[in-house]
C-alpha positions in Angstrom: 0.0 0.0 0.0 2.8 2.7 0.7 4.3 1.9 -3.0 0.8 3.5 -4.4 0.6 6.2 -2.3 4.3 7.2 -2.8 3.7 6.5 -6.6 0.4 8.3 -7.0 1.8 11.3 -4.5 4.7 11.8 -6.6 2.7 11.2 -9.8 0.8 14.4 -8.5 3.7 16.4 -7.8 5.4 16.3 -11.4 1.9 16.6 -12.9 1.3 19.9 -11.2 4.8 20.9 -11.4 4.7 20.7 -15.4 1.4 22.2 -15.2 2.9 25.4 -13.5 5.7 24.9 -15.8 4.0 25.2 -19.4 1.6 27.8 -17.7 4.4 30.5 -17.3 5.9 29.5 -20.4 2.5 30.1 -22.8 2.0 33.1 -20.2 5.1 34.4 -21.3 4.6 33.4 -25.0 1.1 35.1 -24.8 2.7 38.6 -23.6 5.4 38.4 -26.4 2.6 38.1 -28.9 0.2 40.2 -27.7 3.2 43.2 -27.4 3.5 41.9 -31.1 0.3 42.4 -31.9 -0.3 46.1 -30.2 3.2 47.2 -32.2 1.6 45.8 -35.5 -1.4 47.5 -34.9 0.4 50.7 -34.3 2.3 50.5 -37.2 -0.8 49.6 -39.1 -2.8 52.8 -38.0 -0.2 55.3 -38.2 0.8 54.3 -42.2 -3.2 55.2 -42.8 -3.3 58.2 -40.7 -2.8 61.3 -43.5 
């Protein structure tokens, strides 16, 4: 009984550790993109502006 809880506690503990792992990373990833986005926007509207 003490192997399944030892396998099934630290089955938990590297799921939830690569959870918070990817989480940052696409967090980061997301604010790289969305800065992206906002400069291309920028650049957009100020080529139309007369």
């Amino acid at each position: 009984m003490d192997f399944w809880l030892n396998l099934w506690t630290l089955t938990l503990i590297v799921g939830l550790g690569l959870f918070a792992v990817i989480a940052i990373v696409v967090a980061i990833g997301g604010a790289f993109d969305i800065r992206s986005l906002f400069r291309s926007l920028n650049a957009q509207h100020n080529r139309r502006e007369p």
